[in-house]
C-alpha positions in Angstrom: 0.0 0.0 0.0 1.2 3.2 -0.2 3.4 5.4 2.7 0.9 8.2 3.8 3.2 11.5 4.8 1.7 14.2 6.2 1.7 17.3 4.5 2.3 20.6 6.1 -1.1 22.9 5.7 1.4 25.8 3.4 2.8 23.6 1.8 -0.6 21.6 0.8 -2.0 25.2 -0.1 0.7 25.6 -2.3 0.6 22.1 -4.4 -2.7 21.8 -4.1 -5.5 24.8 -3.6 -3.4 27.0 -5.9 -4.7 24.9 -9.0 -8.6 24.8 -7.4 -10.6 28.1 -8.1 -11.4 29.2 -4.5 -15.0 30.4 -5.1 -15.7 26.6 -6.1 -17.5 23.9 -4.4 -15.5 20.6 -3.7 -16.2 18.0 -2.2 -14.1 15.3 -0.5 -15.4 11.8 -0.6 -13.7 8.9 1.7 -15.2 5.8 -0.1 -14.3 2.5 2.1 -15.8 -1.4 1.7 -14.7 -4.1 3.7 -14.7 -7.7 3.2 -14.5 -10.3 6.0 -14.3 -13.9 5.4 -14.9 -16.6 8.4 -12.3 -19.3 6.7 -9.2 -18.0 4.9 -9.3 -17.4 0.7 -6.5 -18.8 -1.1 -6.2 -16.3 -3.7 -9.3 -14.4 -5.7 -9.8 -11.6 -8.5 -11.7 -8.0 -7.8 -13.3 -6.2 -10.5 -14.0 -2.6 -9.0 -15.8 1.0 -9.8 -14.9 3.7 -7.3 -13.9 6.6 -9.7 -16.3 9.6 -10.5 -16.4 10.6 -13.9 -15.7 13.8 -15.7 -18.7 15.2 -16.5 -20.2 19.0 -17.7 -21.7 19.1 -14.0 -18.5 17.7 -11.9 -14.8 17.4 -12.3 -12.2 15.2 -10.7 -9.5 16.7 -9.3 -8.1 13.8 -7.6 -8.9 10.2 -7.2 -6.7 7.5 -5.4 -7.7 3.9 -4.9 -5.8 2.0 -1.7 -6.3 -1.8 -1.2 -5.0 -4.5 1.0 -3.9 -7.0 0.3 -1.7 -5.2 -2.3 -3.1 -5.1 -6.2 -1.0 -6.9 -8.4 -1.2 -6.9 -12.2 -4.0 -4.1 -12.0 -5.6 -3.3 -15.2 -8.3 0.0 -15.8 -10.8 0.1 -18.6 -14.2 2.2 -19.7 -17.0 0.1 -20.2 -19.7 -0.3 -22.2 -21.5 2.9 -20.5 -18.3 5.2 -20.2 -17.5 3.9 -16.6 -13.7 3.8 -15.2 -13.5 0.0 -13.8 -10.2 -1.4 -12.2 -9.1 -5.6 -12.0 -6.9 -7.0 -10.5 -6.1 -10.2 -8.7 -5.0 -11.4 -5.4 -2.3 -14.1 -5.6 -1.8 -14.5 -2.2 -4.0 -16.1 0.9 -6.2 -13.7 2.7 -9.0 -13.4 4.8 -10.2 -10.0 4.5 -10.1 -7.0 1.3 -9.9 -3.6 2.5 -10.4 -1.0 -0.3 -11.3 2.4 0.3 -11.3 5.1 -2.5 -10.7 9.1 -1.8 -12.1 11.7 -4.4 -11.7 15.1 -4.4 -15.1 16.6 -7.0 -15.5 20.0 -7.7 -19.4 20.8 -8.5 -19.5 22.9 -11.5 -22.9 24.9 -12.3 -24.9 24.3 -15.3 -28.1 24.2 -17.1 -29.7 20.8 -16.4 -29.6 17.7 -18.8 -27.2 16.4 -21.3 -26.1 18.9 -24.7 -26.3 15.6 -27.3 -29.7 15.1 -27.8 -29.1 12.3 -30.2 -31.2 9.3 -29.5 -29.0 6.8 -27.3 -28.6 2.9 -28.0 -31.5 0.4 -27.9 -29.7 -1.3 -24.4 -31.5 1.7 -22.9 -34.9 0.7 -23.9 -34.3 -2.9 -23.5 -36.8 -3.4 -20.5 -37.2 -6.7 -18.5 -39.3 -8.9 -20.3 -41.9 -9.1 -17.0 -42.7 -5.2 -17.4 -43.6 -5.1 -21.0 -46.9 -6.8 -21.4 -50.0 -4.5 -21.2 -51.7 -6.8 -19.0 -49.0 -6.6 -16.5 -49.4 -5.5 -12.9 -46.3 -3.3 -13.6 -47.8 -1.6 -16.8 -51.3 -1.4 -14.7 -49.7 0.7 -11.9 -47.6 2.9 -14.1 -50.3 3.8 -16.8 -51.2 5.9 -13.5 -48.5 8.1 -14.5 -46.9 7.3 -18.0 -49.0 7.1 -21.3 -48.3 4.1 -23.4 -46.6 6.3 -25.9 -44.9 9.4 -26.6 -43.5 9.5 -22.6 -43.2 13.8 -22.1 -41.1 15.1 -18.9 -44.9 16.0 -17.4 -45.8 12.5 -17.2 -41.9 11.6 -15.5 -42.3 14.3 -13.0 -45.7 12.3 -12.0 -44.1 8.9 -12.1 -41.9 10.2 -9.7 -43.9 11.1 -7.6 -46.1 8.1 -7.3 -43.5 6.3 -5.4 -43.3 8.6 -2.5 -48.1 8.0 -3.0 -47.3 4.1 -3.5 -44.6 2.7 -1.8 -43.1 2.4 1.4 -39.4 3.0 2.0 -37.9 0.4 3.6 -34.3 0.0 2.8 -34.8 -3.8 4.9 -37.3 -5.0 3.1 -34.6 -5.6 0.0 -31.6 -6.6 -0.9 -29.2 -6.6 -4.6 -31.0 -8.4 -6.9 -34.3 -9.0 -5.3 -36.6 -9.4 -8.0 -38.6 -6.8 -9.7 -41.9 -8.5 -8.8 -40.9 -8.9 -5.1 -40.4 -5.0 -4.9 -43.9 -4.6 -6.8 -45.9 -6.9 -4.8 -44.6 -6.0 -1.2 -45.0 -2.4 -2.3 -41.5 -1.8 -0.1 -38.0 -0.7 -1.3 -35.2 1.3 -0.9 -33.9 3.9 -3.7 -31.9 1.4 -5.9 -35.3 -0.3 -6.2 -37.0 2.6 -7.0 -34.7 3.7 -9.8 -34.8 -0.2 -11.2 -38.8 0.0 -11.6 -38.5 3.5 -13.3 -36.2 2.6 -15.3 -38.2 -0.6 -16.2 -41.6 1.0 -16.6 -40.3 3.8 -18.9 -37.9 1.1 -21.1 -40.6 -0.6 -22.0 -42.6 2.2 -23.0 -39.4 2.5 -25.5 -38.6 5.6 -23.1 -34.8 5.6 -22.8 -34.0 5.6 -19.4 -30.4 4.6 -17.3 -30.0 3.6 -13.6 -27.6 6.3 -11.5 -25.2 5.2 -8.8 -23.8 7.5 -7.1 -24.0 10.3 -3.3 -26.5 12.7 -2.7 -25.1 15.5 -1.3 -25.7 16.3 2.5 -27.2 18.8 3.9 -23.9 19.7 6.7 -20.2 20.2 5.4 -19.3 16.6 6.9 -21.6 13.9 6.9 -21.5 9.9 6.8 -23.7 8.6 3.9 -25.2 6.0 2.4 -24.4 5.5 -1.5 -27.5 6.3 -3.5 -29.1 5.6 -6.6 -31.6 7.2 -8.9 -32.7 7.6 -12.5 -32.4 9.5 -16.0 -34.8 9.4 -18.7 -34.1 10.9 -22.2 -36.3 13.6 -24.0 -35.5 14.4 -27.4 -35.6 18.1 -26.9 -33.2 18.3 -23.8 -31.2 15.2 -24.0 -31.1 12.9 -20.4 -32.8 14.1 -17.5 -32.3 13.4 -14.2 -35.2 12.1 -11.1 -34.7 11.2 -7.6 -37.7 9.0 -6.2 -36.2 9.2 -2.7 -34.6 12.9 -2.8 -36.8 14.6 -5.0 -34.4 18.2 -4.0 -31.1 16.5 -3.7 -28.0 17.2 -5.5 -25.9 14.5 -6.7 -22.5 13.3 -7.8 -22.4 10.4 -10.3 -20.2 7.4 -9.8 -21.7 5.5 -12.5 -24.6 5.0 -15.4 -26.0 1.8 -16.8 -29.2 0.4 -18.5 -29.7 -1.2 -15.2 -28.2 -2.0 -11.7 -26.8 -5.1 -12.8 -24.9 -3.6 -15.9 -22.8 -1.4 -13.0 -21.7 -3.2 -10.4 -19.6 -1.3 -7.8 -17.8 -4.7 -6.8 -17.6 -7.6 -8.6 -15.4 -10.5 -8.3 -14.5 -14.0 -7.1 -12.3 -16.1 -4.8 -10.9 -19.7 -4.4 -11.3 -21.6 -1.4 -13.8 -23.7 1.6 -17.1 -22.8 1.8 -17.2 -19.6 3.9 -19.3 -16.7 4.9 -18.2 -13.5 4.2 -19.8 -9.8 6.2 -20.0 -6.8 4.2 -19.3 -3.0 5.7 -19.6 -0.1 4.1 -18.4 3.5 4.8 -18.8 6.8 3.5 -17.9 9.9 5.0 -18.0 13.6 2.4 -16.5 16.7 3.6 -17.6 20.2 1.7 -15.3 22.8 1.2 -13.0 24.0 2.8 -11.1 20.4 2.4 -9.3 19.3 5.2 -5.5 18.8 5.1 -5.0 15.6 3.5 -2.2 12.9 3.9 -1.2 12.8 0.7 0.5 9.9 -1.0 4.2 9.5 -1.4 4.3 6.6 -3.4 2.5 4.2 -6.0 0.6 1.3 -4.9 
């Protein structure tokens, strides 16, 4: 991993503020997962998305990736949906992976939606083959809101809306991957479920529409969070549009887009070994401007 030297606060100001404009508004995010297995892993692979992108509404000043064990052989790519992914694997026995990812955004203002308003691929109206039928329960509940045809921002708005009327949230009552017509029925969900049954309802009204991943901003300069998710739909006349279910007002950065949640994973991977049960933690902790005094990295992982 790499040494972590402290750097003195003039001399930080220096290397570091004197390329940000001051009247900006950065954010700091300390990104951390940990993985803890009850019988030791003989070696594994990690396929990882931790890094922001560049976008007209955000820019990446600085993004650093730690991980123990130590990568070896790590290769970065851009998938399908313009994400930065890292791979790597892990050669050598362990029985815990520690990664935790530190971003530095700066929140740029500008008008909302996207400037290409050329229509995007067909993955983004490929809808799940349970939602498309008219005499589904899922086209039945959303013809509350959406027209079969011809879907306008209007009719969005409304759909977004009608979770906040028609569901409860209940981040419990869930988990990754839980069916689409488990969410439905139980009428309970958390906002990654709510962005997968917009996303569905409007792809198969041949609506484009993408699932976000990403943080809502919170409301204090320093905050523990929960990642978030949330969903764009594209209009013809003002390109992709974005909708929280959850956080109707909130502001966002974007860690990553996809046709659906499954297309983005934030970890993915595999390991070799016993049968063993693994626990999950997750932390997230964003600091608003003024940014702290960093350690900051003397060497490469």
């Amino acid at each position: 991993m790499r040494a972590l030297t402290y750097v003195a606060p003039e001399v930080y100001q220096e290397r570091v503020m004197a390329t940000l404009d001051p009247s900006g508004e950065f954010w700091k995010i300390r990104h951390r997962v940990t993985y803890e297995f009850e019988i030791q892993r003989e070696t594994g692979s990690l396929d990882v998305l931790f890094e922001p992108p560049d976008l007209p509404q955000q820019k990446i000043h600085r993004h650093h990736l730690m991980s123990d064990p130590k990568r070896s052989a790590a290769q970065s790519r851009v998938d399908d949906w313009g994400n930065k992914r890292l791979s790597w694997r892990i050669s050598d026995p362990f029985q815990q992976i520690s990664l935790e990812a530190e971003t530095t955004v700066e929140l740029v203002s500008t008008l909302a939606g996207s400037s290409v308003h050329e229509r995007p691929s067909a993955a983004f109206t490929a809808a799940p083959p349970e939602t498309t039928a008219k005499s589904s329960s899922f086209w039945a509940w959303s013809a509350r809101y959406l027209p079969d045809h011809n879907v306008d921002e209007r009719a969005i708005e409304a759909l977004t809306r009608g979770f906040k009327r028609d569901f409860a949230y209940d981040p419990s009552a869930t988990a990754v991957g839980t069916p689409l017509k488990d969410i439905f029925a139980n009428c309970r969900g958390a906002c990654q479920d709510f962005a997968r049954l917009a996303c569905a309802v409007l792809q198969a009204r041949d609506t484009p529409a993408r699932y976000v991943t990403g943080y809502a901003l919170p409301s204090s300069n320093a905050a523990v969070v929960e990642l978030h998710a949330w969903f764009e739909a594209w209009l013809p006349e003002k390109g992709w549009q974005s909708y929280d279910p959850v956080l109707p007002h909130a502001r966002h950065i974007v860690l990553a887009y996809a046709p659906s949640q499954a297309d983005a994973p934030i970890i993915s991977g595999s390991c070799e070994g016993p049968p063993s049960r693994q626990r999950l933690t997750s932390r997230i902790f964003m600091e608003g401007h003024p940014i702290p005094m960093p350690l900051v990295e003397s060497e490469q992982a």
